[in-house]
C-alpha positions as a Python dict, from the first residue, in 0.01 Angstrom:
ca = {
    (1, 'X'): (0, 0, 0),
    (2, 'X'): (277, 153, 236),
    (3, 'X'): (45, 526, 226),
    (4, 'X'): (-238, 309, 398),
    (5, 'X'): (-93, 67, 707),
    (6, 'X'): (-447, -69, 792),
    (7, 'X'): (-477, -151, 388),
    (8, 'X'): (-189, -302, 382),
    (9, 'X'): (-223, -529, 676),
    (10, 'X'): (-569, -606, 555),
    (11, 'X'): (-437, -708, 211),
    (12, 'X'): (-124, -892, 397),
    (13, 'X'): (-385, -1120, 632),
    (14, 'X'): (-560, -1222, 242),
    (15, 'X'): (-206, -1308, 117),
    (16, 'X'): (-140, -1527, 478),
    (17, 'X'): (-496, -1690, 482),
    (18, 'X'): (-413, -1750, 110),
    (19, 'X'): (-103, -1930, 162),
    (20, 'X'): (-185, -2086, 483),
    (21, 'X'): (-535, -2245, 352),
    (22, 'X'): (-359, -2329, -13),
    (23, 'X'): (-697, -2152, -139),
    (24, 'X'): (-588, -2152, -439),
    (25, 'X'): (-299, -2347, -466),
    (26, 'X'): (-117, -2076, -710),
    (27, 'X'): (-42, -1817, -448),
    (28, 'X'): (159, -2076, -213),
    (29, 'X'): (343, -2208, -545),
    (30, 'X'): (388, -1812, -604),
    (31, 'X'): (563, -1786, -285),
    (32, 'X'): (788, -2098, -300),
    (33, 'X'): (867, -1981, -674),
    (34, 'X'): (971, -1640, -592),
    (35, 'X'): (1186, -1717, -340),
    (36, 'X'): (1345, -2012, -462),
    (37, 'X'): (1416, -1697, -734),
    (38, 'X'): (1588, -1527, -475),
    (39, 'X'): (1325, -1305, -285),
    (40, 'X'): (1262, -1309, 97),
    (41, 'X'): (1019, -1483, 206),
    (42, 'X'): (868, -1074, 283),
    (43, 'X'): (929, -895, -48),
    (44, 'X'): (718, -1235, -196),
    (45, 'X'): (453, -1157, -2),
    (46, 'X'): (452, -821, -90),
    (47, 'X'): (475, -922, -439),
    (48, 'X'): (143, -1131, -379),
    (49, 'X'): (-26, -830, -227),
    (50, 'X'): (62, -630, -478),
    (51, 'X'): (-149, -875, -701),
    (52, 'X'): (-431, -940, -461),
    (53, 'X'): (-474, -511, -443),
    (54, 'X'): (-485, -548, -825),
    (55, 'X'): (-753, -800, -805),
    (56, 'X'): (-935, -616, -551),
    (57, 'X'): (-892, -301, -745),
    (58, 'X'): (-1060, -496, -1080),
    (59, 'X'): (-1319, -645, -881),
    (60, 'X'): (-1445, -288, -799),
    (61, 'X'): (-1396, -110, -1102),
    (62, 'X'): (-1578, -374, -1324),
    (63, 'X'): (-1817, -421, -1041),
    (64, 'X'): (-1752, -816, -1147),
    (65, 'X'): (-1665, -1124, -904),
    (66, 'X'): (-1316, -1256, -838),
    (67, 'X'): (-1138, -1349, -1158),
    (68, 'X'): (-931, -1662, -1050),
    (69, 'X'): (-776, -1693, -1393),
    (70, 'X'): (-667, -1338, -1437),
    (71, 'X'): (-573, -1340, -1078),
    (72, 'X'): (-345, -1677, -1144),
    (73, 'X'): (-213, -1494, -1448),
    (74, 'X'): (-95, -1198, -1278),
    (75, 'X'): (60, -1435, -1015),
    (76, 'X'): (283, -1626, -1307),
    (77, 'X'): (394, -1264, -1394),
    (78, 'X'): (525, -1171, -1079),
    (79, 'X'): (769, -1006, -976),
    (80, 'X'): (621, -799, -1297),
    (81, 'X'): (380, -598, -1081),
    (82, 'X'): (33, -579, -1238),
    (83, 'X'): (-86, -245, -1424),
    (84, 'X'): (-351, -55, -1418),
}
């Protein structure tokens, strides 16, 4: 994401509206559980965008809609950051 500002600040609004909406309720319980694990409040959000790039990256490739449960998955495994 850092290569591409206008990505990443796209990717950062989804992780904001995310968290600010509680649509879905995993990413805000992502946030409080990563840095009650000792990550600013930033690097968690980066951590979530991370994850929503993966999903968006998935989405494409597959040509499928949003997978809530593999996106919820890779959420639980942060701050393991999702592979290809």
């Amino acid at each position: 994401m850092e290569s591409n500002p206008e990505l990443k600040s796209a990717i950062m609004e989804v992780v904001d509206n995310q968290i600010n909406s509680n649509d879905p309720p995993e990413t805000r319980q992502t946030l409080y559980r990563l840095k009650n694990e000792g990550h600013s409040e930033s690097k968690a959000k980066e951590l979530i965008g991370c994850v929503v790039a993966s999903e968006i990256f998935e989405v494409l490739k597959r040509q499928e809609s949003f997978n809530l449960n593999r996106f919820v998955k890779a959420l639980n495994n942060l701050p393991k950051i999702p592979e290809d």
